[in-house]
KEMAR-719676 format. One record per residue (C-alpha): residue number from 1; residue in three letters; chain; x, z, y. Coordinates in nm, 4 decimals. Example, Ala and Ser with C-alpha at 12.3 -4.5 7.8 and 13.67 -1.06 7.14 Angstrom:
<node num="1" residu="Ala" chaine="A" xx="1.2300" zz="0.7800" yy="-0.4500"/>
<node num="2" residu="Ser" chaine="A" xx="1.3670" zz="0.7140" yy="-0.1060"/>
***
This chain:
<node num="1" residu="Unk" chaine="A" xx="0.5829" zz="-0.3879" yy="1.4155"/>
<node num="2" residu="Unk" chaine="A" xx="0.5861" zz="-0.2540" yy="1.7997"/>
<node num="3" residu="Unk" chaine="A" xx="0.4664" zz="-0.0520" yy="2.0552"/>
<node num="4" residu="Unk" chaine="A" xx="0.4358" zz="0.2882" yy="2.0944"/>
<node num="5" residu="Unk" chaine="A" xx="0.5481" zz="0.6146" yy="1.8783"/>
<node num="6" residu="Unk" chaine="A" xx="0.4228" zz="0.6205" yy="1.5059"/>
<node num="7" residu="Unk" chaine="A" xx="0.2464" zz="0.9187" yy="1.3940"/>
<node num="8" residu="Unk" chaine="A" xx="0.4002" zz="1.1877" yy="1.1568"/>
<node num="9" residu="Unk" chaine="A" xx="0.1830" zz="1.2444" yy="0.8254"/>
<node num="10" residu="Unk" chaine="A" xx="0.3621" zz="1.5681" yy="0.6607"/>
<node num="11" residu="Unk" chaine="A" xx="0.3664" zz="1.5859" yy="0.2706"/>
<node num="12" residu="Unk" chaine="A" xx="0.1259" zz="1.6687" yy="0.1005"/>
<node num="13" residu="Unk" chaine="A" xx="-0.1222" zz="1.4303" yy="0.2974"/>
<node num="14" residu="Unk" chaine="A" xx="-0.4285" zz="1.6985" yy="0.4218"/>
<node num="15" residu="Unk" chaine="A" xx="-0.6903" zz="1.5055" yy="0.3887"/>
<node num="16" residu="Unk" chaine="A" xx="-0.9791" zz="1.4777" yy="0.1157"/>
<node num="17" residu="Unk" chaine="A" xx="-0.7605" zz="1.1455" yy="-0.0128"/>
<node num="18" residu="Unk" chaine="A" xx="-0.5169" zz="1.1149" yy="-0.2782"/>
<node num="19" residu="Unk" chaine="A" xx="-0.2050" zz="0.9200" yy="-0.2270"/>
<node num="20" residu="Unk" chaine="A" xx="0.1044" zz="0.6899" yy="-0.3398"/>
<node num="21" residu="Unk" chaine="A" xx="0.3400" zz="0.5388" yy="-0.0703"/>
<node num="22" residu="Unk" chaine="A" xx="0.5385" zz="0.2119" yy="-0.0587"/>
<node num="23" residu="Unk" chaine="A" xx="0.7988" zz="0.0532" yy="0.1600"/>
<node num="24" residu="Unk" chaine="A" xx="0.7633" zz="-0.2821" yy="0.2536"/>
<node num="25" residu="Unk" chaine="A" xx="0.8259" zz="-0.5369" yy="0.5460"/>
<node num="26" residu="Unk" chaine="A" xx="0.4843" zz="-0.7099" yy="0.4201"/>
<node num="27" residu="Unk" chaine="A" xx="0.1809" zz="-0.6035" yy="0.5028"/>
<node num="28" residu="Unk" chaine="A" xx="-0.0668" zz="-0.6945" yy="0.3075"/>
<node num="29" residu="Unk" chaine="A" xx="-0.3433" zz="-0.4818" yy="0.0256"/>
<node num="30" residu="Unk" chaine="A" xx="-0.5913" zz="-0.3395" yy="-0.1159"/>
<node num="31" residu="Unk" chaine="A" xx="-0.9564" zz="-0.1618" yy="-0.0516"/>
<node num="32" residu="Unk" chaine="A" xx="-1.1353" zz="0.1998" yy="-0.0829"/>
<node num="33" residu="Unk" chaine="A" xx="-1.3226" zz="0.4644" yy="-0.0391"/>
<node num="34" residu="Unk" chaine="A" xx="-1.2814" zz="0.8576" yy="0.0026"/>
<node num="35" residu="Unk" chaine="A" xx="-1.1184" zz="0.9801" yy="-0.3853"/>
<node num="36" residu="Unk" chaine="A" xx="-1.1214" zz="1.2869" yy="-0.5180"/>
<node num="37" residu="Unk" chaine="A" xx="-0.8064" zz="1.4369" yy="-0.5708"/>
<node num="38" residu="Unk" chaine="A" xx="-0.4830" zz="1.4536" yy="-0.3570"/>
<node num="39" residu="Unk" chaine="A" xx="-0.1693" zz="1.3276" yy="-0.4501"/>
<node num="40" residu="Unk" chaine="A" xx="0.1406" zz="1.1274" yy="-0.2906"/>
<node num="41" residu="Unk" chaine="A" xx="0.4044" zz="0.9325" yy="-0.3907"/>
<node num="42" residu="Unk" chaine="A" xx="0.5681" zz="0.6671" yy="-0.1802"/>
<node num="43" residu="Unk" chaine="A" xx="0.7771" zz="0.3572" yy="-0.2986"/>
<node num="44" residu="Unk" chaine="A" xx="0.9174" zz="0.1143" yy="-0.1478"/>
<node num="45" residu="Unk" chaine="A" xx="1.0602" zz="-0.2422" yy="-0.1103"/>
<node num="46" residu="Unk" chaine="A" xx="1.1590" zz="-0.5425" yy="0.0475"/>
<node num="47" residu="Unk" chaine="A" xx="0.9004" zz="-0.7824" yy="-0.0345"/>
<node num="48" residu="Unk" chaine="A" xx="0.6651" zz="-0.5739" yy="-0.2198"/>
<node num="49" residu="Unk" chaine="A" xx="0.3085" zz="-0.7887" yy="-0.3625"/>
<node num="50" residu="Unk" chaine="A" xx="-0.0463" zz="-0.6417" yy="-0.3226"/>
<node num="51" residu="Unk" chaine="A" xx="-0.2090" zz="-0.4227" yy="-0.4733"/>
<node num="52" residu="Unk" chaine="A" xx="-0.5545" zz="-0.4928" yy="-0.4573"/>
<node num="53" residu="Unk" chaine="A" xx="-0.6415" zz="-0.5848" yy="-0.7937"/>
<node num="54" residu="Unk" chaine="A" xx="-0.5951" zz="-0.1629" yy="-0.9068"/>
<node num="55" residu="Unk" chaine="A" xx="-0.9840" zz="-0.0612" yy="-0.8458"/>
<node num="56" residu="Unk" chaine="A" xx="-0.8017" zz="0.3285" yy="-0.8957"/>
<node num="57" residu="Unk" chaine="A" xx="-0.6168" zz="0.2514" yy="-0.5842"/>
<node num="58" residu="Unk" chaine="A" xx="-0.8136" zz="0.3637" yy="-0.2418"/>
<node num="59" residu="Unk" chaine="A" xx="-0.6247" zz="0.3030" yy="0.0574"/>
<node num="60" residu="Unk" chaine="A" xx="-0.2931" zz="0.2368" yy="0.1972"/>
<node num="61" residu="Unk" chaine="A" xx="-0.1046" zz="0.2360" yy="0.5290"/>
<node num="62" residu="Unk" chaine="A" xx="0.2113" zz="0.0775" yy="0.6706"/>
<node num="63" residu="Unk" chaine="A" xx="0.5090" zz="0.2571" yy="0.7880"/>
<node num="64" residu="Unk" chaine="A" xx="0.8123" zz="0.4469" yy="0.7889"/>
<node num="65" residu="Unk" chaine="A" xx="1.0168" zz="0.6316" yy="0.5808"/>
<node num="66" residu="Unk" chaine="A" xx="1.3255" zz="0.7968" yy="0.4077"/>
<node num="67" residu="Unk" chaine="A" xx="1.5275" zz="0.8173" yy="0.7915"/>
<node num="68" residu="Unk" chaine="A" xx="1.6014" zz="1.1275" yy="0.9808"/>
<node num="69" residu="Unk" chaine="A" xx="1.4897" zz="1.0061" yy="1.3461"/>
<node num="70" residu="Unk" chaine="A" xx="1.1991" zz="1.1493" yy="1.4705"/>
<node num="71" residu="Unk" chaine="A" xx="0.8870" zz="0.8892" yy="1.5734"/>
<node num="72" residu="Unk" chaine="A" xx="1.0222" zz="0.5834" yy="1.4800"/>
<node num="73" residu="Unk" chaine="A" xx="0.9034" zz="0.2370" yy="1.5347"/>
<node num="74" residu="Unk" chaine="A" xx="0.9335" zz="-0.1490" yy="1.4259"/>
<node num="75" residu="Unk" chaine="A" xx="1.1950" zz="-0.1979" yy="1.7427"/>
<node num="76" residu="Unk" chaine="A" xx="1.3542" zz="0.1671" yy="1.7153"/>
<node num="77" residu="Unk" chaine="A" xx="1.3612" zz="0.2441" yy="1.3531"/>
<node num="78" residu="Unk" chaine="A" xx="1.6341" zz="0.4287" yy="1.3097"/>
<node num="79" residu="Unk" chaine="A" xx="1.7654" zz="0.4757" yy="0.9286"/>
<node num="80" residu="Unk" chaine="A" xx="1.4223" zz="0.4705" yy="0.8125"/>
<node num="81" residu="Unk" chaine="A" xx="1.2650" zz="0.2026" yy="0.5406"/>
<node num="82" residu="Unk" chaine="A" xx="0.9618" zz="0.0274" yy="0.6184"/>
<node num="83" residu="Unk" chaine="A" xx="0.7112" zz="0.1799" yy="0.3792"/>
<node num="84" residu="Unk" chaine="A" xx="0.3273" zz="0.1594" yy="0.1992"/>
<node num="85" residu="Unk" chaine="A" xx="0.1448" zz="0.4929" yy="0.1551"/>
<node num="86" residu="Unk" chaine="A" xx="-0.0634" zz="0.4089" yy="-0.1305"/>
<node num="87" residu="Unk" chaine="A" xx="-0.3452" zz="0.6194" yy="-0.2088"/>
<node num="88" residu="Unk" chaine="A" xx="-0.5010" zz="0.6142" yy="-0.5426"/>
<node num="89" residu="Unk" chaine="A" xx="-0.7000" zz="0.7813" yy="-0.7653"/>
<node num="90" residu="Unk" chaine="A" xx="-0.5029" zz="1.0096" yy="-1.1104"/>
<node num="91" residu="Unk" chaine="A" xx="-0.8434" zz="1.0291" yy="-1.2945"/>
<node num="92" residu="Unk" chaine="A" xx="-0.8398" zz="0.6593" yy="-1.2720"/>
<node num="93" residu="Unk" chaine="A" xx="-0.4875" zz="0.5036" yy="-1.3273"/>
<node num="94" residu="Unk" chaine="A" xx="-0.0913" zz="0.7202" yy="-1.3618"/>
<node num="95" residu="Unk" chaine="A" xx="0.2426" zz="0.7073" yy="-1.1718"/>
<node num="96" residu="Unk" chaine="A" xx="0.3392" zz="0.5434" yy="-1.4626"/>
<node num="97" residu="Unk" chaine="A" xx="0.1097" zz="0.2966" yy="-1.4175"/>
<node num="98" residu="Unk" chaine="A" xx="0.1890" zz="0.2371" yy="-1.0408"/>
<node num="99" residu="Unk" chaine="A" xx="0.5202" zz="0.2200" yy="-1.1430"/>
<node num="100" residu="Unk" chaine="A" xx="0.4783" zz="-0.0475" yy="-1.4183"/>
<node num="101" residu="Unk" chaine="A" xx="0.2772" zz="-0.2555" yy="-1.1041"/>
<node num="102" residu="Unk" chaine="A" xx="0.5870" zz="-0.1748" yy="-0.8850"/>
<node num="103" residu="Unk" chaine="A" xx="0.8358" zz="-0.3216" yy="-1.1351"/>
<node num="104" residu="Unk" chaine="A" xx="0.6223" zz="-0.6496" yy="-1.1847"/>
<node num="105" residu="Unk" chaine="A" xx="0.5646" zz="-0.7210" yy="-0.8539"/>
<node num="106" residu="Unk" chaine="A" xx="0.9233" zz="-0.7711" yy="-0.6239"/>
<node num="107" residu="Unk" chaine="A" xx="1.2355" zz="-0.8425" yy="-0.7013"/>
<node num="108" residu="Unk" chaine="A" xx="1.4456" zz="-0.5108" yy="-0.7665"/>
<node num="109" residu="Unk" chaine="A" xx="1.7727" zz="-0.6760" yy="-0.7467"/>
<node num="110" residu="Unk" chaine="A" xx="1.7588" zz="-0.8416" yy="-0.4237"/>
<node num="111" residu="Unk" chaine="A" xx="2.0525" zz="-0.6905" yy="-0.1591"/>
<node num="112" residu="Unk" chaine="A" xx="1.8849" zz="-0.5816" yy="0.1512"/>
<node num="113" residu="Unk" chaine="A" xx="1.9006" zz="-0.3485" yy="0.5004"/>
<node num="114" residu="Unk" chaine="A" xx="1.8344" zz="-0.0154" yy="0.4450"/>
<node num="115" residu="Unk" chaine="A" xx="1.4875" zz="-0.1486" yy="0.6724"/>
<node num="116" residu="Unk" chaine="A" xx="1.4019" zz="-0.3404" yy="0.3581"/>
<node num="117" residu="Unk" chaine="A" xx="1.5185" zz="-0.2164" yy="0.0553"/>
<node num="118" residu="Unk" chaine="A" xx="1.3487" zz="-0.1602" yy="-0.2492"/>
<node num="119" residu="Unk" chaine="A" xx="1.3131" zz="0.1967" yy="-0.2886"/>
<node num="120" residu="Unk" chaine="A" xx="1.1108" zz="0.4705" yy="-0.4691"/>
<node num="121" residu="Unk" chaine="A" xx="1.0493" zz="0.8391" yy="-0.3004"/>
<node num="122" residu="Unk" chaine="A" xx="0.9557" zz="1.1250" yy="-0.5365"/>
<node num="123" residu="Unk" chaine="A" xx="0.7798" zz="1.4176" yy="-0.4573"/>
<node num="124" residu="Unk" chaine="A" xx="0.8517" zz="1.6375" yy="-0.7676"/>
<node num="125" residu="Unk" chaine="A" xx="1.0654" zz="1.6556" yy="-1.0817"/>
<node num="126" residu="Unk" chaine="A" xx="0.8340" zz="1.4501" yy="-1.2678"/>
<node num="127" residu="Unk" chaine="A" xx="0.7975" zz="1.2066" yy="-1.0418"/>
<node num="128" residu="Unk" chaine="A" xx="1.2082" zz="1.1530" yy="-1.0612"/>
<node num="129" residu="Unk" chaine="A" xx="1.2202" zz="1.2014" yy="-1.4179"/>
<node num="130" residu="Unk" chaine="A" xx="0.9183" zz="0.8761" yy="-1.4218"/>
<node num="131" residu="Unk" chaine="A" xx="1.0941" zz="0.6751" yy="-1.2064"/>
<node num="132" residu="Unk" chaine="A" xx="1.4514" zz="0.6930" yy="-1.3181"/>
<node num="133" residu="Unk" chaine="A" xx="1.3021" zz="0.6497" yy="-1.6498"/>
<node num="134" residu="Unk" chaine="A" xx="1.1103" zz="0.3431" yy="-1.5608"/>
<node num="135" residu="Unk" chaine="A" xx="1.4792" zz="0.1768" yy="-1.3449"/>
<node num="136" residu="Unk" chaine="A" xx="1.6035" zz="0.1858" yy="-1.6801"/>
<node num="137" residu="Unk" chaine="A" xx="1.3685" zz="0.0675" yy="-1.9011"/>
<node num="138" residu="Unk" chaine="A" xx="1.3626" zz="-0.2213" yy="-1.6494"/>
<node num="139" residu="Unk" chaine="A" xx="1.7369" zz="-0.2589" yy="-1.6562"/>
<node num="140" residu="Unk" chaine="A" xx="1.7063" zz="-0.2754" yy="-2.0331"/>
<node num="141" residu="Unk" chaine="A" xx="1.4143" zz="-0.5787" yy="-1.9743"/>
<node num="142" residu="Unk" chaine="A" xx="1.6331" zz="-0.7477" yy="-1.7126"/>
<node num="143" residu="Unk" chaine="A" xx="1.9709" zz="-0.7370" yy="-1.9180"/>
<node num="144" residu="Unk" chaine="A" xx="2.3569" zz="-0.7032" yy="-1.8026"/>
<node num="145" residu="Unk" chaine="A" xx="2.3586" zz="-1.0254" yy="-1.5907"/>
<node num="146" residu="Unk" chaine="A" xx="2.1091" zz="-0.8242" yy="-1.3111"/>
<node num="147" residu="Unk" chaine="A" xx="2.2036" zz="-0.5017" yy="-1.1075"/>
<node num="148" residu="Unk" chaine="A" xx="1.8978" zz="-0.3274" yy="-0.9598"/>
<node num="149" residu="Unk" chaine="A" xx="1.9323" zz="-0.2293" yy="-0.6368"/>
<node num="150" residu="Unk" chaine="A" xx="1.6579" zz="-0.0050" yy="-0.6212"/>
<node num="151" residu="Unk" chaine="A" xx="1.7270" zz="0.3407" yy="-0.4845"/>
<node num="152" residu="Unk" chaine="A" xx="1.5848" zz="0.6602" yy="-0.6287"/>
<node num="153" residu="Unk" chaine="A" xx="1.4884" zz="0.9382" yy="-0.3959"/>
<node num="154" residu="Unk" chaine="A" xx="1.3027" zz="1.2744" yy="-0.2538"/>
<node num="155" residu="Unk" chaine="A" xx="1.0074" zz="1.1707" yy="0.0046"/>
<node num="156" residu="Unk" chaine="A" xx="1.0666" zz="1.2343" yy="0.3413"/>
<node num="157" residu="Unk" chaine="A" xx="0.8210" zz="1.2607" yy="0.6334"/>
<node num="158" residu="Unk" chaine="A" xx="0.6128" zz="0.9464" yy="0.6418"/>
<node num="159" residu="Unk" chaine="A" xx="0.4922" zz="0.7868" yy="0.9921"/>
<node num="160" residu="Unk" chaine="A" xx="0.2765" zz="0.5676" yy="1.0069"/>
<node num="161" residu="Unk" chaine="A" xx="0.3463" zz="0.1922" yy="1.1688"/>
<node num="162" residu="Unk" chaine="A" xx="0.1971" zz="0.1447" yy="1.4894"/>
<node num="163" residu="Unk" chaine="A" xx="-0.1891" zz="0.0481" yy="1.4806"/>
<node num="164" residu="Unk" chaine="A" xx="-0.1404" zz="-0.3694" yy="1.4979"/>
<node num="165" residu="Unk" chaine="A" xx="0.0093" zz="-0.3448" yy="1.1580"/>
<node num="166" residu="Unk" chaine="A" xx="-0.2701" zz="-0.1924" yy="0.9904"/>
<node num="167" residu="Unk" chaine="A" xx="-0.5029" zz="-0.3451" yy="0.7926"/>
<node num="168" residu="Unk" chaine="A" xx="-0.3140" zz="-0.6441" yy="0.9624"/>
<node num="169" residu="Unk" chaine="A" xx="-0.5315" zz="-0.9184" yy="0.7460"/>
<node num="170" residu="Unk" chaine="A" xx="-0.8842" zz="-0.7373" yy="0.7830"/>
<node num="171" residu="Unk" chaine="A" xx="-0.7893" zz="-0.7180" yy="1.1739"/>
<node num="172" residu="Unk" chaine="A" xx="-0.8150" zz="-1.1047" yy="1.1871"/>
<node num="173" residu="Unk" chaine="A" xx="-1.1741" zz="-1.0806" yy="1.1152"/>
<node num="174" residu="Unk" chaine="A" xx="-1.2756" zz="-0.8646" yy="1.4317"/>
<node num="175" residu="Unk" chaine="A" xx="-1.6443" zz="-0.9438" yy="1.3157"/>
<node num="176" residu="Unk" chaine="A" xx="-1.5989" zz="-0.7447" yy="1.0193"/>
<node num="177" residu="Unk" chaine="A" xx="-1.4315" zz="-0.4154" yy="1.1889"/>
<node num="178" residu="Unk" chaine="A" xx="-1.7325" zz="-0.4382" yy="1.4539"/>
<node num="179" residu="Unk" chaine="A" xx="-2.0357" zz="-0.4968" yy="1.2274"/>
<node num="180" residu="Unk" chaine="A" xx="-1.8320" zz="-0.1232" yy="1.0179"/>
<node num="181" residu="Unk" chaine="A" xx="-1.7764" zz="0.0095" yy="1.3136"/>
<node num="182" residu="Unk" chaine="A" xx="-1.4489" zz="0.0722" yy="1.2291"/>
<node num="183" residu="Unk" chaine="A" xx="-1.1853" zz="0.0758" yy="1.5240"/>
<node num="184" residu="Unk" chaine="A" xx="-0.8248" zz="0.0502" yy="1.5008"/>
<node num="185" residu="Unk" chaine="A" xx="-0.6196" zz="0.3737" yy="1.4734"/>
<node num="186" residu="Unk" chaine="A" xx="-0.6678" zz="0.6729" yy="1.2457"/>
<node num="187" residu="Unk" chaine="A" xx="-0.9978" zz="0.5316" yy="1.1297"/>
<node num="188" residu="Unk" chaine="A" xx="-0.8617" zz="0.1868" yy="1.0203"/>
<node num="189" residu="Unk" chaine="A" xx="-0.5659" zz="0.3572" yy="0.9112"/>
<node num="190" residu="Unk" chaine="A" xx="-0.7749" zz="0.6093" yy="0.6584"/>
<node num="191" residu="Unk" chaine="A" xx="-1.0860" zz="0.3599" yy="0.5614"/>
<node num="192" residu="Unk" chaine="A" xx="-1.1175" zz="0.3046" yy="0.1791"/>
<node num="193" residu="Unk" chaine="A" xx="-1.3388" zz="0.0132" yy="0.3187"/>
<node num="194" residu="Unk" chaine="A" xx="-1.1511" zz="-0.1233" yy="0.4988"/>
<node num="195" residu="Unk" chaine="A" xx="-0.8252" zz="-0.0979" yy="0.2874"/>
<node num="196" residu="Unk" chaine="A" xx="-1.0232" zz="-0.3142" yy="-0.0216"/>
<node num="197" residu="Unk" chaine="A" xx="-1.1707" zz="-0.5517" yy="0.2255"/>
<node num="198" residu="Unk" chaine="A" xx="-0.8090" zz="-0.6084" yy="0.3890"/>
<node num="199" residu="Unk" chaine="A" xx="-0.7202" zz="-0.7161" yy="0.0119"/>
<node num="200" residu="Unk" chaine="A" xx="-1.0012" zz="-0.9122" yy="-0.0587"/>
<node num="201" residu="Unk" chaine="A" xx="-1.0084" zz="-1.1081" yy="0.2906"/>
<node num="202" residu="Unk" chaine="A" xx="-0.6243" zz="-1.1794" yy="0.2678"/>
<node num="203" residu="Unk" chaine="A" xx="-0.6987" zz="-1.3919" yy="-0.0557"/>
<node num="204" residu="Unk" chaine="A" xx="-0.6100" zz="-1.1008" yy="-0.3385"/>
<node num="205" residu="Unk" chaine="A" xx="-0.8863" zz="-1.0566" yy="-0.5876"/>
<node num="206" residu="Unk" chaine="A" xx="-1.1574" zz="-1.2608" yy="-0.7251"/>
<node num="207" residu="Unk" chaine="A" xx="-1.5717" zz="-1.2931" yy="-0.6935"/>
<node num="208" residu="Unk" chaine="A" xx="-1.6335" zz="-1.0809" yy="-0.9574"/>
<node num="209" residu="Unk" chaine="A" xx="-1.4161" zz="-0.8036" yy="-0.8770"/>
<node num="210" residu="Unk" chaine="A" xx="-1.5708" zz="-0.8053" yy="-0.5261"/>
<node num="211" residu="Unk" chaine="A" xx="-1.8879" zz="-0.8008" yy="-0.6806"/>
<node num="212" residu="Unk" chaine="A" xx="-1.8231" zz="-0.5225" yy="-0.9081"/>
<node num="213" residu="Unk" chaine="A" xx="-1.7543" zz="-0.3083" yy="-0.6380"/>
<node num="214" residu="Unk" chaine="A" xx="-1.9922" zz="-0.4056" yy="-0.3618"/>
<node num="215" residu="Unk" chaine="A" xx="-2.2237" zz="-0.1231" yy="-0.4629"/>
<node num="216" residu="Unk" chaine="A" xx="-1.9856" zz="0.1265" yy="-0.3948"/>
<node num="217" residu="Unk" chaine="A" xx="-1.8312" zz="-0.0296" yy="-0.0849"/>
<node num="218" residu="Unk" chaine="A" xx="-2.2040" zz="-0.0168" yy="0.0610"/>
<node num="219" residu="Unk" chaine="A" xx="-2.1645" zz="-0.3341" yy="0.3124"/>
<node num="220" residu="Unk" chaine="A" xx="-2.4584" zz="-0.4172" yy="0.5046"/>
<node num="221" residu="Unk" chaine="A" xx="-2.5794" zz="-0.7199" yy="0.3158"/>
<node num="222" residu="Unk" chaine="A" xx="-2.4693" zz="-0.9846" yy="0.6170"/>
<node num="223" residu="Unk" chaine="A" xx="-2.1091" zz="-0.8467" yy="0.5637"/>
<node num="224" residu="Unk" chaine="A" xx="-2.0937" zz="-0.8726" yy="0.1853"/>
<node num="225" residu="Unk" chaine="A" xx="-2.2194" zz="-1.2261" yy="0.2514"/>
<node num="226" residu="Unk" chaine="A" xx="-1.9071" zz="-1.2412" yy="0.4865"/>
<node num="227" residu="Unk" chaine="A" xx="-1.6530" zz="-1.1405" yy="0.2570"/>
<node num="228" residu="Unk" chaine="A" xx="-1.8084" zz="-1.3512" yy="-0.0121"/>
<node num="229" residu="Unk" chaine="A" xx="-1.8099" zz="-1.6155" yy="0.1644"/>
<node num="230" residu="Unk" chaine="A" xx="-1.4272" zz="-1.5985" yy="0.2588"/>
<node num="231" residu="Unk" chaine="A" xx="-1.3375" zz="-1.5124" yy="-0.1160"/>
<node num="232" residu="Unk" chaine="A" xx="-1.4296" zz="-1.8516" yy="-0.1868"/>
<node num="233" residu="Unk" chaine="A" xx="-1.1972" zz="-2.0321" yy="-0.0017"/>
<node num="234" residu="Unk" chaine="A" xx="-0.8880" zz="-1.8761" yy="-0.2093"/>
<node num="235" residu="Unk" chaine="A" xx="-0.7950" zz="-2.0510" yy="-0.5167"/>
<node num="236" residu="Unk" chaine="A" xx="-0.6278" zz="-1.7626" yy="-0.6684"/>
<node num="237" residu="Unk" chaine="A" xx="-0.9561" zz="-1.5711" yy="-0.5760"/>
<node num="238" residu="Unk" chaine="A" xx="-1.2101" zz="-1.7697" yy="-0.8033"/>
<node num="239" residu="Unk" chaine="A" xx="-1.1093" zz="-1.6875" yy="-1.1252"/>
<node num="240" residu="Unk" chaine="A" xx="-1.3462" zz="-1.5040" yy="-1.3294"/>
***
């Protein structure tokens, strides 16, 4: 990541979105549009997979947490962990069940920087009791011979990345952001659209789920074709 200062987002998010947060030093996701309830939780980790494939989930941005600089930024982070603000929907999936996807998804033993360390940031006594409940049960999978090095604690301020790392897959199809009029920056960074589409036109989901959502994406019909078109080319995406 680059240029420029990141931008502070103070917890609880204010927005009409609800939220879950990730670290992670690869971008890459899922899609959405404007939920209905507010909530945040942030993980994070070194290599952490996509998430594209949870219809609950709605959005997500890039960035930085769990450091005490102010403003950080991919060449001046500081002691902050790179970091996914997930935002999903509770009437639609859990924390447990973002948790479970967490778990499945990266390696929790591998030894990194503090820049890419798997990590998971509560924001309430729940949340902790969750999350420490679900490191064990996934100690208990993994058996003596692995140590988890994931690390357990309170959210901090989250800022987001600087705007080139946003939606960094959908970005590569400028057509796309034009024909949505969509431009980079707090729009990009807070488009349900253009969070599922990033997923979809980085090779994560299939056909059908695209098309079981393209009603409520509402894509002008030479878009969908687009996307649809570029779905098709991903092995992985064709099944079903």
């Amino acid at each position: 990541m680059g240029c420029g200062a990141s931008k502070k987002v103070p917890y609880p998010r204010e927005s009409m979105q609800s939220s879950i947060k990730v670290s992670n030093n690869e971008q890459r996701n899922i899609v959405s549009r404007t939920p209905r309830v507010k909530r945040v939780v942030i993980m994070g980790d070194e290599k952490y997979k996509d998430w594209t494939g949870e219809r609950a989930t709605f959005g997500m941005s890039v960035g930085f947490s769990g450091g005490t600089s102010h403003d950080p930024t991919y060449r001046r982070l500081g002691d902050h962990t790179e970091t996914v603000d997930i935002e999903y929907d509770p009437n639609e999936t859990s924390y447990q069940e973002m948790l479970d996807l967490f778990w499945s998804n990266h390696n929790p033993t591998s030894n990194c920087s503090r820049q890419y360390m798997s990590a998971i940031f509560y924001h309430s006594p729940q949340q902790k009791a969750l999350a420490e409940a679900s490191l064990k049960a996934e100690e208990a999978r993994r058996g003596s011979g692995s140590r988890i090095t994931t690390k357990i604690t309170p959210a901090k301020a989250f800022y987001d990345a600087e705007n080139y790392h946003q939606k960094y897959l959908l970005q590569k199809h400028s057509y796309v952001l034009e024909e949505l009029d969509i431009e980079p920056g707090e729009e990009l960074i807070r488009s349900h659209v253009a969070a599922r589409l990033n997923g979809y036109l980085g090779g994560h989901g299939t056909r059908k789920d695209f098309d079981n959502e393209c009603q409520d994406l509402q894509l002008p019909p030479h878009v969908e074709s687009y996307v649809r078109g570029k779905i098709k080319h991903h092995p992985a995406s064709t099944k079903g």
